[in-house]
N, C-alpha and C positions, 0 to 999 in steps of 0.2 A: 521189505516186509519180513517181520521174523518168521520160520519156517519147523524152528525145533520146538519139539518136549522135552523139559528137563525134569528132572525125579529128585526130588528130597527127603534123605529119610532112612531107615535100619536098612541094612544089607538083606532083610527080609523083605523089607516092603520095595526096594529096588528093585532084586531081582527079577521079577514078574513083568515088568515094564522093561527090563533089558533086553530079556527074552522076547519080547514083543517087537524089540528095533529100536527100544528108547535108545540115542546111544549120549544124551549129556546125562550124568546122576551124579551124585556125591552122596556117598556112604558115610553114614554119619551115625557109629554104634550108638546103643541107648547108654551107655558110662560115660561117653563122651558130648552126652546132646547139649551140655549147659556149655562146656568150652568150645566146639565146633560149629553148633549151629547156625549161629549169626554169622559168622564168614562163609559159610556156604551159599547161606542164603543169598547174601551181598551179593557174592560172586556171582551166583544163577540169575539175580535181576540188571545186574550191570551186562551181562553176556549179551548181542547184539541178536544172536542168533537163534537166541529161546524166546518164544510169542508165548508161551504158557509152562509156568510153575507146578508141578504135582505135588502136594504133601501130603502127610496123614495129618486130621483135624487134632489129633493131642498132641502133636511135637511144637503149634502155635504156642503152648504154653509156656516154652523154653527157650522164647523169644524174647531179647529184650525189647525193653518199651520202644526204643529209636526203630530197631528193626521191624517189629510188628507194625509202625506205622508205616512205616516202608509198603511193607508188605500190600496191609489193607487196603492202601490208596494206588498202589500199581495198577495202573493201566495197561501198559505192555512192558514186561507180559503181563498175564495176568495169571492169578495165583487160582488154583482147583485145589480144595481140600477135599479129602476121602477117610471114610471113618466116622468114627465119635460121635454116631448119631445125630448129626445137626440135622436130618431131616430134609422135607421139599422147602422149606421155606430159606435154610443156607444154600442149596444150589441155586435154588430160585435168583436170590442175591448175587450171587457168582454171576449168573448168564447173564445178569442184568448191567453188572458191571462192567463184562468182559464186551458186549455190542451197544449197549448203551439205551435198552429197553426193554419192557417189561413186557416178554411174549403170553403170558399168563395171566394180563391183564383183564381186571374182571368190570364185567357194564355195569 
């Protein structure tokens, strides 16, 4: 069972989670998010040992299409956006996806 957090994303949005004990990340500057991103990201979902993806919700933008699908349909891990306003109703989606039910479920 995978056991890490891994972080994706500006050496700013990194370091907070590093500090924290994240210790997989990939620093990925904002000049470089269109040539970097997708192989980081590869690499964070192929890793055995990362059960969940941290990104910021607008670096999804700089995703190609193969990878973004990657992404979205990951199971384990599973991918946590932070940011960008998507509100209760993206995480809502996130937790649903990552245990496979809807705790928020209404009568």
């Amino acid at each position: 069972m995978s056991q890490e957090i891994g972080v994706i994303g500006s050496p700013e949005f990194t370091t907070g989670f590093r500090l924290a004990g994240v210790r997989k990340f990939a620093d990925v500057p904002d000049d470089d998010k269109d040539d970097q991103l997708d192989d980081a990201v590869e690499e964070m979902l192929t890793d055995d040992d990362v059960g969940i993806v941290v990104m910021h919700d607008d670096d999804l933008d700089h995703l190609s299409r193969g990878v973004r699908k990657d992404v979205e349909t990951s199971v384990e891990p599973v991918l946590v956006t932070l940011g960008g306003g998507t509100g209760s109703g993206g995480l809502r989606e996130q937790i649903k996806r990552a245990i496979g039910i809807d705790l928020m479920e209404e009568d």
